[in-house]
Backbone as CSV, one residue per row, in Angstrom:
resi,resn,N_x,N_y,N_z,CA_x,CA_y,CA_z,C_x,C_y,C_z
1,UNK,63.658,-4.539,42.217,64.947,-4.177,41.616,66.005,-5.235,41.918
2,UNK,66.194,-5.632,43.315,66.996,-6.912,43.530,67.251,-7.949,42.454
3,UNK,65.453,-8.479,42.695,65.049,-9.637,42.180,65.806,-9.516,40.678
4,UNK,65.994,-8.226,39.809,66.511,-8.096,39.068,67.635,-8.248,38.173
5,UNK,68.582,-7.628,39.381,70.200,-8.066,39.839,70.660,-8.755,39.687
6,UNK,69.673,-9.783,40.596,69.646,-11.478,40.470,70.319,-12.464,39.449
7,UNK,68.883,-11.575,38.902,68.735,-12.466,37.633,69.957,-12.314,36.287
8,UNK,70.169,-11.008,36.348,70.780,-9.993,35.456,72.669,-10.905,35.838
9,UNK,72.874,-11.411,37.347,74.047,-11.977,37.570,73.829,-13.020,36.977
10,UNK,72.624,-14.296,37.083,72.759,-15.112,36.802,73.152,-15.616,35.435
11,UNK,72.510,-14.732,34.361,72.405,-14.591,33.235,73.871,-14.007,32.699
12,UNK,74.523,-13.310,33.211,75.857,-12.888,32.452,76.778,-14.210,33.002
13,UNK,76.664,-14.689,34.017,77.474,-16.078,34.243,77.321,-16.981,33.515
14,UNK,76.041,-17.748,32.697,75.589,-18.556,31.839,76.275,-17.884,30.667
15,UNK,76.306,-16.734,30.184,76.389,-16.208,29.198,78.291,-16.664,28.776
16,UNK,79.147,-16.435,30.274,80.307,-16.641,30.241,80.342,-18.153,30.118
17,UNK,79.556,-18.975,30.627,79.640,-20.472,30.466,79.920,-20.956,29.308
18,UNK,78.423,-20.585,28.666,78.564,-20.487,27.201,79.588,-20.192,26.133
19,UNK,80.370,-19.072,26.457,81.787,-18.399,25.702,82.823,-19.524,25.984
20,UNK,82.821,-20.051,27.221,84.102,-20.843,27.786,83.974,-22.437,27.018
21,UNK,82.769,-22.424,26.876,82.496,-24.542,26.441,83.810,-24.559,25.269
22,UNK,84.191,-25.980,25.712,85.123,-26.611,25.237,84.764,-26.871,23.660
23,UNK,86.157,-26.404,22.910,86.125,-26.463,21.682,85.197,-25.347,20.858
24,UNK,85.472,-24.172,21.842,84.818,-23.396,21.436,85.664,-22.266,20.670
25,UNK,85.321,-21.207,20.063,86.439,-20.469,19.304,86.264,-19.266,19.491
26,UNK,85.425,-18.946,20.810,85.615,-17.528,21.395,87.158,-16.834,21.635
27,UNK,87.810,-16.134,22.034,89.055,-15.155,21.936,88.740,-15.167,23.572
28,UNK,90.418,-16.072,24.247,90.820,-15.780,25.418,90.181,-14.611,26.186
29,UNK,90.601,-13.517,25.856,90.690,-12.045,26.441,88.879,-11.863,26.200
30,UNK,88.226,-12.611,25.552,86.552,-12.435,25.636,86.170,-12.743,26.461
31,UNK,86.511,-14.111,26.932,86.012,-15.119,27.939,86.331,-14.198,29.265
32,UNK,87.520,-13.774,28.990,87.951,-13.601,30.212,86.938,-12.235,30.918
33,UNK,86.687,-11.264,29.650,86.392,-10.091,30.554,84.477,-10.899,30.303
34,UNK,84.489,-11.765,30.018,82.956,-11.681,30.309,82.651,-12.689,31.857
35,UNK,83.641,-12.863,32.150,84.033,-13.548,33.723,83.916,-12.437,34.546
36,UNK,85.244,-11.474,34.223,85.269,-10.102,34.979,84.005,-9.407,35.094
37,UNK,83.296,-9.265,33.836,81.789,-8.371,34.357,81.132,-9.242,34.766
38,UNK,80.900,-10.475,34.889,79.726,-11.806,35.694,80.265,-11.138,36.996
39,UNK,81.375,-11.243,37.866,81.960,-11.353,38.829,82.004,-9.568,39.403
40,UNK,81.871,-8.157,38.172,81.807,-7.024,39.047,80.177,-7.163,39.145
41,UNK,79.345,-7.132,38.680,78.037,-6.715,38.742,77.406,-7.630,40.488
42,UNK,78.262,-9.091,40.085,77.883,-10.033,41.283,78.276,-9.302,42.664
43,UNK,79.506,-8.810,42.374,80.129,-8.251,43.569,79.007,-6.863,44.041
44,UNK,78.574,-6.028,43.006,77.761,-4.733,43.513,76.234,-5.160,44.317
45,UNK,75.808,-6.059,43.277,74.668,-7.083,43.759,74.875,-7.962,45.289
46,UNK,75.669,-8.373,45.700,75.676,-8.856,46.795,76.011,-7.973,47.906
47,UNK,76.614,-6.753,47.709,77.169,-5.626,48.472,75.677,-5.164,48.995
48,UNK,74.876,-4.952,47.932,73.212,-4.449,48.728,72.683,-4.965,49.312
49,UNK,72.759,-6.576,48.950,71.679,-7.327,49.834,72.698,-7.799,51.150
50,UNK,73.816,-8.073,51.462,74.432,-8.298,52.423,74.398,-7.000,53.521
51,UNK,75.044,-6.290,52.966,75.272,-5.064,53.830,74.340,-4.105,54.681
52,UNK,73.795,-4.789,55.799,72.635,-3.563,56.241,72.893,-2.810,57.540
53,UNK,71.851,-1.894,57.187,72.307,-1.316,58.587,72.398,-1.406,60.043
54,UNK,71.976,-3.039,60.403,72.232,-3.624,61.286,73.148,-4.253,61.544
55,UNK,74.088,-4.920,60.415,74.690,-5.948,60.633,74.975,-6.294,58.880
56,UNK,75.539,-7.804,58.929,75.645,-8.326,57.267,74.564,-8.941,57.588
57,UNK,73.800,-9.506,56.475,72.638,-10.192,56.030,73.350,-11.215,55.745
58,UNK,73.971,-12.444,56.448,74.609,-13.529,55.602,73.689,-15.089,56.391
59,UNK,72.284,-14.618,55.221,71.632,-15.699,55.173,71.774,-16.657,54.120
60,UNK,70.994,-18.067,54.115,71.792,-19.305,53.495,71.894,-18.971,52.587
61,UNK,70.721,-18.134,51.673,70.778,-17.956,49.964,72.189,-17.018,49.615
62,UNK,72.107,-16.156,50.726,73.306,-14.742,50.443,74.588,-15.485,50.597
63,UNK,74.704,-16.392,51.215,76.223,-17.104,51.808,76.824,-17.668,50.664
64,UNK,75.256,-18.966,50.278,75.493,-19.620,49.221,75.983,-19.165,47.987
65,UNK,75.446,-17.546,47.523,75.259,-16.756,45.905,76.824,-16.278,46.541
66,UNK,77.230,-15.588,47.807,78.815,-15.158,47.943,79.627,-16.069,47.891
67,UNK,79.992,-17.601,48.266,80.692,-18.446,47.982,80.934,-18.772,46.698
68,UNK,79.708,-18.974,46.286,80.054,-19.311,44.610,80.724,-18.204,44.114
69,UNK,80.505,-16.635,43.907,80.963,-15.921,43.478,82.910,-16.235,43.973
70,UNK,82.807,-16.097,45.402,84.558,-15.946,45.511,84.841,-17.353,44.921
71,UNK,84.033,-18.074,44.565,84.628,-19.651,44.043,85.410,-19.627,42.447
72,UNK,84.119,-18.878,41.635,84.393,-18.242,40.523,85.552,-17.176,40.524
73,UNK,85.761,-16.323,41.390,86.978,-15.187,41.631,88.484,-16.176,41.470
74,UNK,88.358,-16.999,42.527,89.535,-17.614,43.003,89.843,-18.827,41.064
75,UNK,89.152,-19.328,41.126,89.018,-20.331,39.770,89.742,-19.352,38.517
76,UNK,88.847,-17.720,38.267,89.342,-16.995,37.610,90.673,-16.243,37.564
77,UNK,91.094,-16.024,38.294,92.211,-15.326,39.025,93.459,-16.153,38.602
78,UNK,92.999,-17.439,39.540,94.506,-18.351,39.239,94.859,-19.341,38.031
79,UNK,93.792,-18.559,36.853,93.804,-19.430,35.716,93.258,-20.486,35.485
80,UNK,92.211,-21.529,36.144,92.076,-22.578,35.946,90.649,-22.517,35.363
81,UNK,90.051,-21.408,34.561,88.797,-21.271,33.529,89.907,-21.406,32.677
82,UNK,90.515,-20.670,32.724,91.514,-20.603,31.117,92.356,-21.735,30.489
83,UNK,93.077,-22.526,31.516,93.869,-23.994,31.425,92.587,-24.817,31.050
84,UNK,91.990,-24.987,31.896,90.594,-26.175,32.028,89.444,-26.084,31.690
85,UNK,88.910,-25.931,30.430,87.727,-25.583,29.848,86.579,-26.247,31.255
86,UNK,87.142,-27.648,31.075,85.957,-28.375,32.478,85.412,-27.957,33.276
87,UNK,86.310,-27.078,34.025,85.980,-26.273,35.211,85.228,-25.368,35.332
88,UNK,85.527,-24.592,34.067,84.171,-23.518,33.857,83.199,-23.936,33.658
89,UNK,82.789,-25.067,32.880,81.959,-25.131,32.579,80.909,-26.078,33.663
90,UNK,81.878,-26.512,34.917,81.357,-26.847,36.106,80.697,-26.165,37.132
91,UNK,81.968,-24.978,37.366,81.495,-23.547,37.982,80.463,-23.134,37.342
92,UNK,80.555,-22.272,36.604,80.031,-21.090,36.200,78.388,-21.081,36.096
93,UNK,77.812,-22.633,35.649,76.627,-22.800,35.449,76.105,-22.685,36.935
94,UNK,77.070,-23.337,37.994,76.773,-23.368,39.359,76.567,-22.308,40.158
95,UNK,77.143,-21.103,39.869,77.335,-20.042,40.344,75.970,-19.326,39.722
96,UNK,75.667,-19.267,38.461,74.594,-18.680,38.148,73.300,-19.117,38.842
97,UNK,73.186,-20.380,39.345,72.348,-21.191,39.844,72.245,-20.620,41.700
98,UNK,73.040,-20.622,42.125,73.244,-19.720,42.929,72.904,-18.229,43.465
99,UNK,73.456,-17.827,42.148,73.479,-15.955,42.376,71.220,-15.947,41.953
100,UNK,71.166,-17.058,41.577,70.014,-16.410,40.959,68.754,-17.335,42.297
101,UNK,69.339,-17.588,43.502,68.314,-18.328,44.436,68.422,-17.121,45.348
102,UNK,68.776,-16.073,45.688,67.825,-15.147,46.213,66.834,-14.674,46.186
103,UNK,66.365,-14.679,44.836,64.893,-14.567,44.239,64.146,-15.157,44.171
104,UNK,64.190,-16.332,45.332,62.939,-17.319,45.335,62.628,-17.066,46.876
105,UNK,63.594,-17.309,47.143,63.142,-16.954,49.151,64.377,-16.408,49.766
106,UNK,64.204,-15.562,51.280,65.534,-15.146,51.619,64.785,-15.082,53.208
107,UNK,65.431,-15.599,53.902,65.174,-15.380,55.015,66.153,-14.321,55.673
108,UNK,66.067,-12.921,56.527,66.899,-12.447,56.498,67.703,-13.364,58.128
109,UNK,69.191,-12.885,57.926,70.436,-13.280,59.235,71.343,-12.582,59.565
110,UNK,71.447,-11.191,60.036,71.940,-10.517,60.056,72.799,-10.865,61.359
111,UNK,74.160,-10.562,60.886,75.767,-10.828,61.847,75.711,-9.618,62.486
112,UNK,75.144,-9.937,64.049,75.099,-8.361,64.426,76.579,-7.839,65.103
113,UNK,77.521,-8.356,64.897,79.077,-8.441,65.247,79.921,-8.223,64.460
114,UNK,79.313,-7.522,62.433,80.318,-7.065,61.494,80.801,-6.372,61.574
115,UNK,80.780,-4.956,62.729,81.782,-4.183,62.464,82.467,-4.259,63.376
116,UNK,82.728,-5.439,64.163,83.821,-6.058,64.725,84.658,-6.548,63.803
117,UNK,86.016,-5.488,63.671,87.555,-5.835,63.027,87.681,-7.529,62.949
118,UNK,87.886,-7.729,64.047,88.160,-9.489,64.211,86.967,-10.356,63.404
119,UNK,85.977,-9.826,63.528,85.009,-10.854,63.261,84.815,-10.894,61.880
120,UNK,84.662,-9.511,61.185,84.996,-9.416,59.695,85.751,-10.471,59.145
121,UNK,87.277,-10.254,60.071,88.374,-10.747,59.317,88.025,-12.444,59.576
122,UNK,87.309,-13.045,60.696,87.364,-14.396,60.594,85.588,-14.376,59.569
123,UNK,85.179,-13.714,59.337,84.330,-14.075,57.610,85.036,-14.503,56.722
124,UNK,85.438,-13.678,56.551,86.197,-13.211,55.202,87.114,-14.227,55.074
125,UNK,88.098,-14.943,55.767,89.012,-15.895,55.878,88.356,-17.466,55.747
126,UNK,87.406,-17.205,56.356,86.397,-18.753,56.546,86.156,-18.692,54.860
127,UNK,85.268,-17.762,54.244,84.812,-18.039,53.032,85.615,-18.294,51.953
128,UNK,86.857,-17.239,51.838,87.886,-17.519,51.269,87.959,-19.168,51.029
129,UNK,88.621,-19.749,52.235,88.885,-20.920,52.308,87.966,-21.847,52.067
130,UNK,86.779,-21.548,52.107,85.705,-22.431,51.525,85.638,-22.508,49.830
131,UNK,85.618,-21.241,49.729,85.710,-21.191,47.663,86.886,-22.115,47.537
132,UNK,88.361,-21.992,47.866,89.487,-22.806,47.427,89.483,-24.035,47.214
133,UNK,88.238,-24.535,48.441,88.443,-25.842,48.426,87.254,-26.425,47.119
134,UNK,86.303,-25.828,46.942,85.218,-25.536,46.421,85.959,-25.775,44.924
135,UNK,87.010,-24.926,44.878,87.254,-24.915,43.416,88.420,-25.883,43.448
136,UNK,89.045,-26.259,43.836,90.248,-27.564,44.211,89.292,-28.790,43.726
137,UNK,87.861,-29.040,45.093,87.395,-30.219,44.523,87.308,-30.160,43.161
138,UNK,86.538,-29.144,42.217,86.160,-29.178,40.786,87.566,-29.596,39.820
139,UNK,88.446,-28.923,40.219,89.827,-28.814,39.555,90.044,-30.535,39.597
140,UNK,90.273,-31.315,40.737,90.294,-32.295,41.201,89.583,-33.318,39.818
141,UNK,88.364,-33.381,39.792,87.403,-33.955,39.405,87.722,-33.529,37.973
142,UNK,88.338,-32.593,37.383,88.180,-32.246,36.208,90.108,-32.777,35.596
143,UNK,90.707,-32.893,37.027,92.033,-33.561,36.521,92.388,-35.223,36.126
144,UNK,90.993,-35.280,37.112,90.587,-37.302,36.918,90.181,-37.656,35.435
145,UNK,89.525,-36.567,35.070,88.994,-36.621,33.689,90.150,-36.849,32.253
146,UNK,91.125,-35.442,32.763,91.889,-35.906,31.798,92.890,-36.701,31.829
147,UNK,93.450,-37.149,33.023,94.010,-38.535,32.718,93.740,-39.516,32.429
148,UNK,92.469,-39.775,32.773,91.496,-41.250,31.995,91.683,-40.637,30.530
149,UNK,91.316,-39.856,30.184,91.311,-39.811,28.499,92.884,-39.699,28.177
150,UNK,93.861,-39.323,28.639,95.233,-39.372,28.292,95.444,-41.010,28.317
151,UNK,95.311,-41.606,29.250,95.220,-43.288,29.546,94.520,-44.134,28.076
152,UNK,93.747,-43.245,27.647,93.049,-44.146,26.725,92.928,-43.802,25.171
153,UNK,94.527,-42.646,25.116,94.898,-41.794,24.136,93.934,-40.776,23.225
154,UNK,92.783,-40.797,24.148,91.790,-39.875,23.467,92.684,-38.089,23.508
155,UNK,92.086,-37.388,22.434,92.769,-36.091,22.403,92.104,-35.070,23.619
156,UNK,92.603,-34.289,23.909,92.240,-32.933,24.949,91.278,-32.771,24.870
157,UNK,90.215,-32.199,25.894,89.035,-31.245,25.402,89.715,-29.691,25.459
158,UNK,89.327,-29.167,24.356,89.593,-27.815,24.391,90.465,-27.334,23.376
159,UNK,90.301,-26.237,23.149,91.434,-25.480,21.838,92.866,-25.367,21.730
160,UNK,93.005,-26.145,22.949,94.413,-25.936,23.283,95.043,-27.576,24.233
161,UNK,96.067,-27.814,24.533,96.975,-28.665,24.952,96.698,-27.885,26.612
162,UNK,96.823,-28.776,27.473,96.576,-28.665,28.707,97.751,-28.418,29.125
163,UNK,98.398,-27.999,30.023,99.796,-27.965,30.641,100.208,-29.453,30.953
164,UNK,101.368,-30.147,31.630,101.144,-30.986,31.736,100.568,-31.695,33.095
165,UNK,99.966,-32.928,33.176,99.439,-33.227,34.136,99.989,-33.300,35.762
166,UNK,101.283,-33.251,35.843,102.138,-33.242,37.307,102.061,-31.932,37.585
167,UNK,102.417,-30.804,36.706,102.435,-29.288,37.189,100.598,-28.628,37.535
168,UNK,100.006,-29.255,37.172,98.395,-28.785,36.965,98.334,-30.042,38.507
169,UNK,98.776,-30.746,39.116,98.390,-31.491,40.446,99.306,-30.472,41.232
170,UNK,100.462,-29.762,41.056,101.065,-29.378,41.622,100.627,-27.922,42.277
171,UNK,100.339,-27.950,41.239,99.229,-26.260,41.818,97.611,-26.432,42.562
172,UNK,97.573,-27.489,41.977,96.031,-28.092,42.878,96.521,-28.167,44.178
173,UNK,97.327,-29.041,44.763,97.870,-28.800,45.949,98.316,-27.930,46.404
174,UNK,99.170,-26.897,45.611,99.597,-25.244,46.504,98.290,-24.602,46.914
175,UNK,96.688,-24.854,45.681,95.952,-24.350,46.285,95.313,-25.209,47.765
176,UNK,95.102,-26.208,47.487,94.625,-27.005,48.229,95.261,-26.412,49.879
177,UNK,96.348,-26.577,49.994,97.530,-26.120,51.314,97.240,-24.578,51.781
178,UNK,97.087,-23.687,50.506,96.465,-22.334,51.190,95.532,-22.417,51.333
179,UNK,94.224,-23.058,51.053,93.134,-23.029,51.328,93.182,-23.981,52.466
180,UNK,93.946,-24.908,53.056,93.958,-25.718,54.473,94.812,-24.142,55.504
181,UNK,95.589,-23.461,55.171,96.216,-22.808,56.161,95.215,-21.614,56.629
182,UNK,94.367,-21.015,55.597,93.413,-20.373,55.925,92.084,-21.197,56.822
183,UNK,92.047,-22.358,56.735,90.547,-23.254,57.301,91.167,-23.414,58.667
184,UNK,92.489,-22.834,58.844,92.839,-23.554,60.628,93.256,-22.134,61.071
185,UNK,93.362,-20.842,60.323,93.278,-19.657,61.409,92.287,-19.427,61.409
186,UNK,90.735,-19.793,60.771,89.836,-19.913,60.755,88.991,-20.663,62.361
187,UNK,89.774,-21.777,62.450,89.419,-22.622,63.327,89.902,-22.251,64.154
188,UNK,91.033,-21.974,64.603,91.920,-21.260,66.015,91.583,-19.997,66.148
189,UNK,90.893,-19.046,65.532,90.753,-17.838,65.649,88.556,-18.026,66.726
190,UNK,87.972,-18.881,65.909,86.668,-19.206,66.347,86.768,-19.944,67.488
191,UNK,87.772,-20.827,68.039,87.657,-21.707,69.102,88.326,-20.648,70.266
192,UNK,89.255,-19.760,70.213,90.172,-18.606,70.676,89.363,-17.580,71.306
193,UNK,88.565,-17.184,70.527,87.772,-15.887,70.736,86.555,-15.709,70.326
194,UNK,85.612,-16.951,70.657,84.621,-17.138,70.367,83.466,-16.136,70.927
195,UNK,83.737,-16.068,72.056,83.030,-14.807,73.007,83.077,-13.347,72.065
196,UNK,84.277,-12.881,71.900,84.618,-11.558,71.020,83.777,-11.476,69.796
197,UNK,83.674,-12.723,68.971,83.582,-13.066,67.630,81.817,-13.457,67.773
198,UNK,81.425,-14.250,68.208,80.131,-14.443,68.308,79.122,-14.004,69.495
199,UNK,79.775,-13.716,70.562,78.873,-13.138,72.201,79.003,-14.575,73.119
200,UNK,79.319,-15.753,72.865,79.350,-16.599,73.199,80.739,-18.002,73.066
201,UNK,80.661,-18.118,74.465,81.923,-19.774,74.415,81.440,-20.790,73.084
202,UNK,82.537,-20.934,72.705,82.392,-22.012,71.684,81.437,-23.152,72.020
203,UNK,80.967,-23.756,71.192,80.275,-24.862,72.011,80.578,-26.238,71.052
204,UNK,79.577,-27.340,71.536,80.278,-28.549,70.400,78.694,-28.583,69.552
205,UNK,78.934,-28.137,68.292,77.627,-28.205,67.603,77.795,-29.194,66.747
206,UNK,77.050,-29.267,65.210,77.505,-29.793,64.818,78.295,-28.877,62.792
207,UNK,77.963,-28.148,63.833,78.887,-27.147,62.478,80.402,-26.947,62.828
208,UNK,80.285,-27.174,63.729,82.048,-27.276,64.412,82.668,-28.268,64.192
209,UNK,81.768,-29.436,64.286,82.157,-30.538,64.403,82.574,-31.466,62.664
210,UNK,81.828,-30.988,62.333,81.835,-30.986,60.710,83.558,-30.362,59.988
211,UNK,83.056,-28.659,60.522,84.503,-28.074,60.101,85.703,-29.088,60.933
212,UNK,85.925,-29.158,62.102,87.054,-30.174,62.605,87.148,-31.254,61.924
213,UNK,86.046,-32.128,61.194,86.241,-33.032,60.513,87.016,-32.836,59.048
214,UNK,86.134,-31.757,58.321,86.917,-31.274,57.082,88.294,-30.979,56.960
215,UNK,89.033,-30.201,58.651,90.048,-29.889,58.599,91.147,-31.168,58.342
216,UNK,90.659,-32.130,59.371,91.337,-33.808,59.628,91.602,-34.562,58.355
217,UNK,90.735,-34.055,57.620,90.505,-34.586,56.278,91.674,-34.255,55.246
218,UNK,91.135,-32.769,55.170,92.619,-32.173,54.266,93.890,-31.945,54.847
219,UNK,93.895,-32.103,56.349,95.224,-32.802,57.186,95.966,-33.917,56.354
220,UNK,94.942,-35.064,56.533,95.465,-36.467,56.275,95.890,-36.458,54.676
221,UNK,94.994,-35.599,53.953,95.450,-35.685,52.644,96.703,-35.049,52.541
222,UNK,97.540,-34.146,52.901,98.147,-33.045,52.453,99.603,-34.247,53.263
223,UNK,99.220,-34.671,54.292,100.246,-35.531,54.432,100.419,-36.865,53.842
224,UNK,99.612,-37.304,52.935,99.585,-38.276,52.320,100.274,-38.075,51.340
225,UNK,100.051,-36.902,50.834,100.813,-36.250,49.599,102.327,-35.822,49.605
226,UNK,102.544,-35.412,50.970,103.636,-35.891,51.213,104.667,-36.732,51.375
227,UNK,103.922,-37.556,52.660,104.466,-38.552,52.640,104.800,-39.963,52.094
228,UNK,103.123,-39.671,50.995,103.199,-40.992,49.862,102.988,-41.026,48.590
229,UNK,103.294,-39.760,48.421,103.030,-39.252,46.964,101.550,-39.256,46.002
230,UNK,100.271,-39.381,46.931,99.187,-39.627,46.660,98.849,-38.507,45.466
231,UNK,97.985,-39.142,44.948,97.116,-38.557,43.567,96.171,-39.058,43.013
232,UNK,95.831,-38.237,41.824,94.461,-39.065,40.826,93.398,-39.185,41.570
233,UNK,92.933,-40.350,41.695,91.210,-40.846,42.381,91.721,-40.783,43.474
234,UNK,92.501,-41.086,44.080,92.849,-41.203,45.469,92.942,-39.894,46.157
235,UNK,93.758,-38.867,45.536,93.347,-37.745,46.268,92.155,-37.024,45.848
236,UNK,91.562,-37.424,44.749,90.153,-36.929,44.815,89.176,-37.611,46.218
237,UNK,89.276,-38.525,46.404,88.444,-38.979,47.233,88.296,-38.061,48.465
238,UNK,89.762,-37.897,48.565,90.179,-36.663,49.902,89.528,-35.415,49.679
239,UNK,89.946,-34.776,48.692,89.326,-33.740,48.388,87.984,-33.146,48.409
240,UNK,87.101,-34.416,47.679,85.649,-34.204,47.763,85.309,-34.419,49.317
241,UNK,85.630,-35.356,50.214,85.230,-35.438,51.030,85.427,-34.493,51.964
242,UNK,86.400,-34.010,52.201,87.251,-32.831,52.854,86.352,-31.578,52.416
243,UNK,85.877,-31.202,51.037,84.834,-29.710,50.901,83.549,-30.631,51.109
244,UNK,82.962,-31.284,51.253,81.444,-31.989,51.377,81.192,-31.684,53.202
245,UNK,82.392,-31.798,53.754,82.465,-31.850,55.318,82.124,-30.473,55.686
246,UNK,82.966,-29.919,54.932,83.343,-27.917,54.939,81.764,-27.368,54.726
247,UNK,81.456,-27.686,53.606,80.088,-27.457,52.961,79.050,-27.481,53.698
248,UNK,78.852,-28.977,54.354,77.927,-29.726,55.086,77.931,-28.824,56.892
249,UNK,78.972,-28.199,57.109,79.032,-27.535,58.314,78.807,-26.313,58.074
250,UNK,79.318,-25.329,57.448,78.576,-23.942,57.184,77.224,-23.666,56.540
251,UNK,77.336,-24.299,54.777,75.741,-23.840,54.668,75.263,-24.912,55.234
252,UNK,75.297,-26.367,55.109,74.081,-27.066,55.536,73.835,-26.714,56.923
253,UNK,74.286,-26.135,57.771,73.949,-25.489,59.369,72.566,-24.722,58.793
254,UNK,73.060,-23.460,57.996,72.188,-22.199,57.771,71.170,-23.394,57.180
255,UNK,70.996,-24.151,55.863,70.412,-24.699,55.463,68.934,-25.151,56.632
256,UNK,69.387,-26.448,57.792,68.701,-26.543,58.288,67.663,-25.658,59.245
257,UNK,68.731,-25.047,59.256,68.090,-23.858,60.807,67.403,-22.978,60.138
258,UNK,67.711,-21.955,58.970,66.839,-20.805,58.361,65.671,-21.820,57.172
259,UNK,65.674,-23.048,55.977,65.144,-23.301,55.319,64.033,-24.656,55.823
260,UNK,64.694,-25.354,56.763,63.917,-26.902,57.453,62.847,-26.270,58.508
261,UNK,63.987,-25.169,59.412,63.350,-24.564,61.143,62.974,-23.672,60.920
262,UNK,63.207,-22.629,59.508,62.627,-21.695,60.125,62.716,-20.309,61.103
263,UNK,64.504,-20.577,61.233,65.283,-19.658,62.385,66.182,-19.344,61.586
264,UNK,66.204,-17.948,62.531,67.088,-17.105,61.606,68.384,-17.401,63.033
């Protein structure tokens, strides 16, 4: 029945991909609720396989299929399927790709510390902040795009006129900044009360070490942007590198340890 679910998510996300492609002449309010049902069914579907009666199940495949989903939430929510044909059509295929790798292997990892208040709340905050950045890089990458074609007077992709390009960086960065203010109560909350939160003193791994790097990263950018008005390729560079770090320390941790080792 899972295996089903799965599939049944993956398939209504493609399905929304499809509705969203650029220059397409689907009806706003279509796209949109066929996002909304990709994203409730995903949400009921991950509620079963996460939630057990030991603990959460937040193994690499389950982490991976929940990130993408809040990646898609956050992308949907703050408009940038609807402004940016690109993006969806970056996400959404990704997310289906995702929601639909539980059904090949699952090692289970159960958080035997979820119904610890605190520990919930530093999940839930970590992942958050992982989708933002998740969908920032894409946004990023999909804003490089249209200024090269504005540069070279080619027309828009999409049915519509884009907002303009300073207010669409401007909100990339408001997200970018909430998604950095969430990655450091994230980090001060895990280095703080690591004992409470995991049974154990923090230690120097290299999933820590990774996230401290990611943080330094979208540090340096966010003050660059400040202080030097950085943009375009240049703060893409930041960006990608800054979620590749993020990425590379949460799942690629689970990655090695549950899919290379073998440990749950």
């Amino acid at each position: 029945m899972d295996i089903l679910l799965h599939v049944l998510v993956a398939a209504l996300y493609l399905v929304a991909a499809w509705l969203c492609r650029p220059r397409g002449e689907t009806p706003a309010a279509v796209r949109s609720l066929a996002i909304g049902v990709a994203l409730a069914v995903h949400a009921i579907v991950m509620t079963r396989v996460i939630v057990r009666p030991d603990g959460l199940d937040l193994s690499f495949v389950n982490a991976l299929s929940l990130v993408a989903g809040l990646a898609v939430l956050v992308a949907w929510v703050s408009g940038a399927l609807r402004i940016l044909p690109g993006v969806a059509m970056m996400i959404l295929p990704v997310a289906a790709l995702c929601a639909a790798l539980p059904t090949l292997a699952r090692m289970p990892h159960p958080f035997a510390y979820a119904d610890e208040p605190l520990a919930a709340a530093h999940i839930s905050v970590a992942l958050i902040a992982y989708a933002l950045f998740v969908v920032a890089a894409m946004q990023a990458a999909v804003l490089t795009g249209v200024e090269k074609r504005l540069h070279r007077g080619a027309p828009p992709i999409g049915a519509q006129e884009p907002p303009p390009l300073l207010t669409l960086e401007r909100y990339l960065f408001r997200l970018i900044a909430i998604g950095f203010v969430l990655l450091t109560i994230t980090l001060i909350s895990g280095f703080l009360f690591s004992e409470e939160l995991f049974g154990k003193p923090v230690t120097l791994t290299h999933k820590n070490v990774f996230s401290v790097a990611g943080w330094l990263t979208f540090a340096a950018l966010l003050f660059g942007r400040w202080r030097y008005g950085w943009r375009g390729r240049a703060a893409l560079k930041w960006i990608v590198a800054g979620t590749i770090l993020l990425v590379l320390g949460y799942l690629g941790s689970k990655f090695v340890l549950e899919v290379l080792l073998h440990r749950a």
